[in-house]
C-alpha positions in Angstrom: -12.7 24.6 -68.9 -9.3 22.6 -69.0 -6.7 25.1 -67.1 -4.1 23.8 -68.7 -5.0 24.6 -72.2 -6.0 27.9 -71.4 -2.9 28.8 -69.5 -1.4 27.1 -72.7 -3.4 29.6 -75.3 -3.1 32.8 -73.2 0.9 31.6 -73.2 0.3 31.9 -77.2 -1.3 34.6 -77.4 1.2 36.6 -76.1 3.8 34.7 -78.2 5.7 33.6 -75.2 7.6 30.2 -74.7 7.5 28.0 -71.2 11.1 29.9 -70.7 9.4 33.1 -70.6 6.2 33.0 -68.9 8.5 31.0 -66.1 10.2 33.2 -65.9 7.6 36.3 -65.9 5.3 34.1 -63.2 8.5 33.9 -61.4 8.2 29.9 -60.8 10.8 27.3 -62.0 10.6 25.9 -65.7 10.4 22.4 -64.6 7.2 23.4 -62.5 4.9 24.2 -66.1 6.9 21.4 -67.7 5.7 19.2 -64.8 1.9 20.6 -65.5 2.2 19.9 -69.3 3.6 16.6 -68.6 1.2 15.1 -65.6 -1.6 16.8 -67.4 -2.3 18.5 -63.4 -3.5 21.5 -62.7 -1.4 23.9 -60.9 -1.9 24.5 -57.5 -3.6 27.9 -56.3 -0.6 29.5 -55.7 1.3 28.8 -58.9 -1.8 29.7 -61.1 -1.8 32.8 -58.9 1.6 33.8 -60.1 1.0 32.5 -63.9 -2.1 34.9 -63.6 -0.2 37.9 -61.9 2.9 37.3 -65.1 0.0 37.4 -67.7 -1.5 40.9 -65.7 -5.2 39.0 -65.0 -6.7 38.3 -61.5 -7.9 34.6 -61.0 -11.5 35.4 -61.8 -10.4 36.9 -65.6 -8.4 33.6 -65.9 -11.3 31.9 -65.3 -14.0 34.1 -67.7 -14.6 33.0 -71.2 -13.3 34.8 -73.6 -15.5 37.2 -74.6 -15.8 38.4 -70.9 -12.5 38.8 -70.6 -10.7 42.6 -71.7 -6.8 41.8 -70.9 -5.3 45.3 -70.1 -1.4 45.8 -71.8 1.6 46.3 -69.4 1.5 50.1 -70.7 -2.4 50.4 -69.3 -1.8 48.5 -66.3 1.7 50.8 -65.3 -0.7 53.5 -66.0 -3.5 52.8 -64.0 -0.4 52.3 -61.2 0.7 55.5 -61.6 -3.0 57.1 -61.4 -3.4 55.6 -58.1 -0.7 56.7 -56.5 -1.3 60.5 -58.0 -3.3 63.1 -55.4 -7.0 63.6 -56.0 -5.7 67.2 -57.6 -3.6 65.5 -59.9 -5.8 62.9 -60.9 -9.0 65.2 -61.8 -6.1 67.5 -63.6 -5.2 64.4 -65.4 -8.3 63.1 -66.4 -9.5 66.8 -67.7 -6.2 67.2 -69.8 -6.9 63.6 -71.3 -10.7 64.6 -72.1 -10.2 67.3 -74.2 -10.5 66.7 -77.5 
């Protein structure tokens, strides 16, 4: 797999430019432009932070596609909030949500 091009189509996918996902992995511009242009892969620590910007751990980044379920900012804020609820709350929340 050629990390590059993946970080490349996940950037895509999301319909982001270089400005944004930068900006969202919180790393300078001319860091990913030096990556595109040297054809290098990041180092650990900068794919960590492109990983973190596009809400996957290092292992998803590394799945193939079909492996892979990306979770939306509005599940993963959820999933935040659900952890930080008290078991009460949280067996309330998922009985209201089951109800059909």
């Amino acid at each position: 797999m050629n990390v590059i091009e993946r970080i490349k189509k996940m950037k895509n996918e999301r319909g982001w430019t270089d400005y944004k996902l930068a900006s969202e992995a919180m790393i300078p511009q001319s860091t990913l432009a030096s990556i595109y242009e040297r054809n290098t892969p990041p180092k650990l620590d900068v794919l960590e932070s492109i990983c973190q910007a596009f809400g996957i751990t290092l292992a998803q980044f590394f799945m193939e596609d079909e492996q892979m379920q990306l979770v939306s900012t509005q599940e993963k804020r959820l999933l935040d909030v659900y952890r930080k609820l008290p078991a009460k709350k949280r067996q309330l929340l998922l009985e209201l949500l089951s109800e059909e």
